[in-house]
Biopython code that builds the backbone (N, CA, C, O; Angstrom):
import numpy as np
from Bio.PDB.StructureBuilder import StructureBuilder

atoms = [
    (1, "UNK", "N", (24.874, -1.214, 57.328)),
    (1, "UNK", "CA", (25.821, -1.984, 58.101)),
    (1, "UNK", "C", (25.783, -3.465, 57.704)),
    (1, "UNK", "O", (26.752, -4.185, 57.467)),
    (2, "UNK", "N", (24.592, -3.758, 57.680)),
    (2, "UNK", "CA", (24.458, -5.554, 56.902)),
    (2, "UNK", "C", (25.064, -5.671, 55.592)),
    (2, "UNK", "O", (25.551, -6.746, 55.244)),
    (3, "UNK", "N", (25.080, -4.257, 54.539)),
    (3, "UNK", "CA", (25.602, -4.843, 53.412)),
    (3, "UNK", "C", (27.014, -4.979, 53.720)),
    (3, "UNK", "O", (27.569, -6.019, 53.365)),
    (4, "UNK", "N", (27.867, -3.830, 54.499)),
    (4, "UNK", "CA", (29.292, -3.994, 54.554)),
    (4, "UNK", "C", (29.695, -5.387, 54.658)),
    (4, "UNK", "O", (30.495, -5.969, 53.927)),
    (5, "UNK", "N", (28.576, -6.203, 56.381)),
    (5, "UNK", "CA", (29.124, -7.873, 56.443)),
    (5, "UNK", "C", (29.339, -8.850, 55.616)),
    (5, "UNK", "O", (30.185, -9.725, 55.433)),
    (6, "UNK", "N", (28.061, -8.375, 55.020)),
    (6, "UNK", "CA", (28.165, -9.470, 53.741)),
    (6, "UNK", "C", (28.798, -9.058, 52.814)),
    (6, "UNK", "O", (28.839, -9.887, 51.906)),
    (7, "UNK", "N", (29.423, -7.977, 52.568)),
    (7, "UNK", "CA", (30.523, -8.190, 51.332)),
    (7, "UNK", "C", (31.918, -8.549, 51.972)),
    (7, "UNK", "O", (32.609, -9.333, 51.322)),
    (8, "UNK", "N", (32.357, -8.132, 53.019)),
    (8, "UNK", "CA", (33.029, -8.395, 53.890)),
    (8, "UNK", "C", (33.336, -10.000, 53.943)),
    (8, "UNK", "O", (34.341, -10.574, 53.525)),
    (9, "UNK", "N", (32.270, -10.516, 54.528)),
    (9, "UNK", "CA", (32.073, -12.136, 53.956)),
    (9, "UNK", "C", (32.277, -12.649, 52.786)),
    (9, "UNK", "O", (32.913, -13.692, 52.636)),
    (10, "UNK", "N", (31.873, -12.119, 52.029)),
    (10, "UNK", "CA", (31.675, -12.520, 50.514)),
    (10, "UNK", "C", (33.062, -12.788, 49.810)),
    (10, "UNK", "O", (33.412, -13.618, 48.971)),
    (11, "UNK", "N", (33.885, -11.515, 50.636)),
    (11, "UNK", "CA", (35.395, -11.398, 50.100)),
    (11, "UNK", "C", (36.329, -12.468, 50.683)),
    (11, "UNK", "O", (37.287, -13.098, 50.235)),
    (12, "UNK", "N", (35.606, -12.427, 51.987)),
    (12, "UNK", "CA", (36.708, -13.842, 52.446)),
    (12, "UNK", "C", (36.208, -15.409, 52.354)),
    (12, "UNK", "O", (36.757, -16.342, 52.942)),
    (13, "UNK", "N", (34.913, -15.521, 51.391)),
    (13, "UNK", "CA", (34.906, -16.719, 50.978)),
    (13, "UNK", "C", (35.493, -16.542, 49.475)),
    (13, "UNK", "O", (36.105, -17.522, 49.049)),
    (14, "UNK", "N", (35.412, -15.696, 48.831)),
    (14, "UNK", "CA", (36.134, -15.783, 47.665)),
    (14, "UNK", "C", (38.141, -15.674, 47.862)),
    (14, "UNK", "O", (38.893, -15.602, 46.889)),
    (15, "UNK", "N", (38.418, -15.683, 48.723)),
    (15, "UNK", "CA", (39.702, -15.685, 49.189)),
    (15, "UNK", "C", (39.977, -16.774, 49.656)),
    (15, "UNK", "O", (41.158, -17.123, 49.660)),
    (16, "UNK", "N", (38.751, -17.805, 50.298)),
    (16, "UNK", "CA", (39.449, -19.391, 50.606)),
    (16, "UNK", "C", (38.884, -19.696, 49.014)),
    (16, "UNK", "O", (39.865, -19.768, 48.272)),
    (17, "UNK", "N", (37.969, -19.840, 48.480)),
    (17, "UNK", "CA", (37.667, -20.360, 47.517)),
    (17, "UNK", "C", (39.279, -20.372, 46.681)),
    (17, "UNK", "O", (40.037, -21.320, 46.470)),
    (18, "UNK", "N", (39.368, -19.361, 46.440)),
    (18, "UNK", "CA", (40.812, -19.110, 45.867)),
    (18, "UNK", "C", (41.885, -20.065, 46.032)),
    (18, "UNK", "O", (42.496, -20.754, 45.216)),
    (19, "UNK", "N", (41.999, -19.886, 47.788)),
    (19, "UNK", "CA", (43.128, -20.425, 47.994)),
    (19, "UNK", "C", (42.866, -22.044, 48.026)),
    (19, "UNK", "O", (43.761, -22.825, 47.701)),
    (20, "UNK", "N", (41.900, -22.371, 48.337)),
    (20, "UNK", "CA", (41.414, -23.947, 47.350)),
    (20, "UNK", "C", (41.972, -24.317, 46.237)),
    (20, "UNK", "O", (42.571, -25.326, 45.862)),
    (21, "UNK", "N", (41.713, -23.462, 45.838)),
    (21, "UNK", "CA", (41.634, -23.939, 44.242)),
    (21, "UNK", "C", (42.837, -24.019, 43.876)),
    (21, "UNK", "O", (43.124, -25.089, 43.340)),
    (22, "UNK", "N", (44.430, -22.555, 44.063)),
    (22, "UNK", "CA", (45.046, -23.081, 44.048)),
    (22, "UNK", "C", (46.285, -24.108, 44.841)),
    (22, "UNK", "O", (47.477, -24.308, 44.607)),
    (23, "UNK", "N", (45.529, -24.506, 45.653)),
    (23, "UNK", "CA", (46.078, -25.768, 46.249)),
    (23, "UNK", "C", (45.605, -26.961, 45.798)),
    (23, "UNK", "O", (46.143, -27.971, 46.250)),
    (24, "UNK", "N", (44.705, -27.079, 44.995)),
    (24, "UNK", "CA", (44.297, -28.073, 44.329)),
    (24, "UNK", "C", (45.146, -28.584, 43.104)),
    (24, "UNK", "O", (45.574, -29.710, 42.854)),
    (25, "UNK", "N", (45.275, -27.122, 42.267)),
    (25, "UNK", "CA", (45.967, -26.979, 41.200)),
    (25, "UNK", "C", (47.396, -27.426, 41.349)),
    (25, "UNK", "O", (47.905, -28.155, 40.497)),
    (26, "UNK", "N", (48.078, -26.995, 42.442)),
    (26, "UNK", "CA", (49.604, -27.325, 42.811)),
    (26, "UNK", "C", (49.601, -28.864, 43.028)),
    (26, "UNK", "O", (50.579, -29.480, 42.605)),
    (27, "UNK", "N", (48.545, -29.588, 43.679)),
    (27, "UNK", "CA", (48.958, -30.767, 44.079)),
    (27, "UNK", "C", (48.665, -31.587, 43.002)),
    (27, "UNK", "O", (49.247, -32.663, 42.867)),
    (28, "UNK", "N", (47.724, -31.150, 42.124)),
    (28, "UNK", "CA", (47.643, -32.268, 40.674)),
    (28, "UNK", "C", (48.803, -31.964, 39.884)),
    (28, "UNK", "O", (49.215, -32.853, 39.138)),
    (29, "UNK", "N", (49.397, -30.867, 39.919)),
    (29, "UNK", "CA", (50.831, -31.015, 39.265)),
    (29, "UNK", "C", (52.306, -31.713, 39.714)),
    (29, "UNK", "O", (53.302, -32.070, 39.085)),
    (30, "UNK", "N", (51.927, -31.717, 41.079)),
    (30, "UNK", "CA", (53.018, -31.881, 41.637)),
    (30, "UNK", "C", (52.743, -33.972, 41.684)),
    (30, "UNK", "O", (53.693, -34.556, 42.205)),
    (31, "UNK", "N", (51.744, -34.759, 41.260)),
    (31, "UNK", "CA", (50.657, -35.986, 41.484)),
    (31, "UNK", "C", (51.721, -36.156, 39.943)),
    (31, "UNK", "O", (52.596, -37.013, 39.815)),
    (32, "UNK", "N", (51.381, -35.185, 38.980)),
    (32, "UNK", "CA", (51.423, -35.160, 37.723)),
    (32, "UNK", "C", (53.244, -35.502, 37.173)),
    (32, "UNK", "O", (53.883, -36.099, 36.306)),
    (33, "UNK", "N", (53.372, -34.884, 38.043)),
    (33, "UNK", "CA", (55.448, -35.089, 37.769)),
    (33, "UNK", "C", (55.582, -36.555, 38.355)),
    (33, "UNK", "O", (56.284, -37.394, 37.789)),
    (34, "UNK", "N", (54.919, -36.807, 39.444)),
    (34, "UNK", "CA", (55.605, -37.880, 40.703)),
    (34, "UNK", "C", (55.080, -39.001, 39.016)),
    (34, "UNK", "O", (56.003, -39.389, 38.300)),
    (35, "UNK", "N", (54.211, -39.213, 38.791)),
    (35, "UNK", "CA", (53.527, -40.005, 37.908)),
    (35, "UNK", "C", (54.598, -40.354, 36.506)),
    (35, "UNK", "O", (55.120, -41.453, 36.317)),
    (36, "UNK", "N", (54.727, -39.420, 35.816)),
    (36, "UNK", "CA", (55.435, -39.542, 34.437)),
    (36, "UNK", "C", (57.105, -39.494, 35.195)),
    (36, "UNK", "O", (58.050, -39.259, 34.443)),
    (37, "UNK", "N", (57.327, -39.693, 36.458)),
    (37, "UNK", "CA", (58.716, -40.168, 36.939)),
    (37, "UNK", "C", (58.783, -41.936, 37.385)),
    (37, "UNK", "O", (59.628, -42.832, 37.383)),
    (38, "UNK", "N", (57.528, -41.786, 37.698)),
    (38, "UNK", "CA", (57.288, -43.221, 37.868)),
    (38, "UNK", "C", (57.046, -44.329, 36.766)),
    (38, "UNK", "O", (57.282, -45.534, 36.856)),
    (39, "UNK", "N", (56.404, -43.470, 35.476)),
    (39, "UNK", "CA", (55.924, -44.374, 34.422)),
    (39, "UNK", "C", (57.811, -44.375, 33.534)),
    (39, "UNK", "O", (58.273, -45.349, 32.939)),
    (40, "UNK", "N", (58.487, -43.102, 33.710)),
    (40, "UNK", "CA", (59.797, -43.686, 33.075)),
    (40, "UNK", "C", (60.610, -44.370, 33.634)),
    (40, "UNK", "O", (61.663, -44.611, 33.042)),
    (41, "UNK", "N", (60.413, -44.818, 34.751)),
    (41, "UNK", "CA", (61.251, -45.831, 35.819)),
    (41, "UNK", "C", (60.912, -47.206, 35.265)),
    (41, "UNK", "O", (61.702, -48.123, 35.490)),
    (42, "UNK", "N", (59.670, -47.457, 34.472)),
    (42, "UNK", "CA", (59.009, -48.886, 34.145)),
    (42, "UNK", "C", (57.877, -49.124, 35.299)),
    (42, "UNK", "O", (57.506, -50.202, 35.762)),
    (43, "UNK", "N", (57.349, -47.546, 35.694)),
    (43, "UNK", "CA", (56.061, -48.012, 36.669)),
    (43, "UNK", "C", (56.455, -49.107, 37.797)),
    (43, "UNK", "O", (57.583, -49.273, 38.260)),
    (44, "UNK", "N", (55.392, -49.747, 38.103)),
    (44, "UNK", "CA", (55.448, -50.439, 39.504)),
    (44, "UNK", "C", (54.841, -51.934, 39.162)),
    (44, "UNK", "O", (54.039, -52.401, 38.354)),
    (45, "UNK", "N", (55.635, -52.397, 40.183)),
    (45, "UNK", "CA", (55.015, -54.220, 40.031)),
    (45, "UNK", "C", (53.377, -54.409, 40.822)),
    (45, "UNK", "O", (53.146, -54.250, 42.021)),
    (46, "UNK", "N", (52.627, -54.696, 40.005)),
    (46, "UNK", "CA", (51.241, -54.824, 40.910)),
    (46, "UNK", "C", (51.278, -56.100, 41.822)),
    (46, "UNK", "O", (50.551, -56.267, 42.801)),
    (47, "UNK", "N", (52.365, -57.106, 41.295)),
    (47, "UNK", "CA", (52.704, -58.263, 42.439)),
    (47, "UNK", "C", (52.890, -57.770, 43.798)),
    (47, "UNK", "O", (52.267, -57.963, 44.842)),
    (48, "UNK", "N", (54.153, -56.923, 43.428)),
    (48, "UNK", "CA", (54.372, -56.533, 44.668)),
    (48, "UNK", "C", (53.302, -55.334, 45.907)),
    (48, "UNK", "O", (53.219, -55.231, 47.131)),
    (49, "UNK", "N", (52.667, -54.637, 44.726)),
    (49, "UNK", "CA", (51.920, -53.869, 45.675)),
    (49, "UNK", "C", (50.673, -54.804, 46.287)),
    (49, "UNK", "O", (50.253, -54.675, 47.437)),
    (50, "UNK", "N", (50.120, -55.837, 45.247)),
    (50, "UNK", "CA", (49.090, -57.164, 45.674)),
    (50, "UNK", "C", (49.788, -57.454, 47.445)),
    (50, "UNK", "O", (49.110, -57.271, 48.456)),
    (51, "UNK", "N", (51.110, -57.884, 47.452)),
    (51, "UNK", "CA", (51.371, -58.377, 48.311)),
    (51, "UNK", "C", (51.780, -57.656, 49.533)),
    (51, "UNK", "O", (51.640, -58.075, 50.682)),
    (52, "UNK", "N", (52.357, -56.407, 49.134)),
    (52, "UNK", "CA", (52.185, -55.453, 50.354)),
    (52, "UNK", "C", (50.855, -55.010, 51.118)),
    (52, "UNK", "O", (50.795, -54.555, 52.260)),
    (53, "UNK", "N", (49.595, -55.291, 50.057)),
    (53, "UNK", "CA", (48.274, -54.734, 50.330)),
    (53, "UNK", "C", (47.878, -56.111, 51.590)),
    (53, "UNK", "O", (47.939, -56.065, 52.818)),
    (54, "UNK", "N", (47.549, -57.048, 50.834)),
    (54, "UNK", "CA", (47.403, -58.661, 51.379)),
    (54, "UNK", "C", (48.139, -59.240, 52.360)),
    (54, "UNK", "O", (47.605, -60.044, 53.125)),
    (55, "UNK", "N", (49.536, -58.887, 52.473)),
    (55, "UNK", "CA", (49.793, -59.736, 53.135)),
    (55, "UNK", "C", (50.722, -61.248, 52.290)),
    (55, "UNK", "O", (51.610, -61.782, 52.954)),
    (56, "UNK", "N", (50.454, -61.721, 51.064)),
    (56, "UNK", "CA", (51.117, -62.392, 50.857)),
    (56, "UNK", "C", (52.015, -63.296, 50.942)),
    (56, "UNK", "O", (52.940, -62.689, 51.481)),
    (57, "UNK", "N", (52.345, -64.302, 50.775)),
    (57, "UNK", "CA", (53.636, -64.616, 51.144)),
    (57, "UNK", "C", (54.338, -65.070, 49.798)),
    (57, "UNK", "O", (53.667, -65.471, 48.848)),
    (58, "UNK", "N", (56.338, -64.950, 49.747)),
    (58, "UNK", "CA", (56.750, -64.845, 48.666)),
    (58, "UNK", "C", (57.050, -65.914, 48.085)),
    (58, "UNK", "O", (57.494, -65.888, 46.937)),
]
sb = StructureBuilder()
sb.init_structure("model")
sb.init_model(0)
sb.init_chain("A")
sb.init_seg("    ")
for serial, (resi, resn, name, xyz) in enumerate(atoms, 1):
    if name == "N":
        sb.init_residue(resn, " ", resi, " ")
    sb.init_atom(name, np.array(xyz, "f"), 0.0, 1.0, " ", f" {name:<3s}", serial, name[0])
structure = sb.get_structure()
């Protein structure tokens, strides 16, 4: 009866493990598009993000 639990267990940590992983995988791709859409736009002004971070004034 103990081995059934623990494979039982075993299966549903290898089933989040899984589903980790690919949710990991989806969001570095999806990081990965937003990125090379941003770098062909001419990327971002670090002035401006300096000053959104800070506080700044213009």
């Amino acid at each position: 009866m103990n081995g059934i639990v623990q494979f039982i267990r075993s299966l549903i940590y290898v089933a989040i493990m899984l589903g980790a992983t690919g949710t990991l995988v989806e969001a570095t791709g999806i990081v990965g598009r937003e990125a090379a859409k941003a770098h062909q736009h001419g990327g971002m002004s670090f002035r401006w993000l300096n000053q959104q971070l800070i506080g700044g004034s213009k």
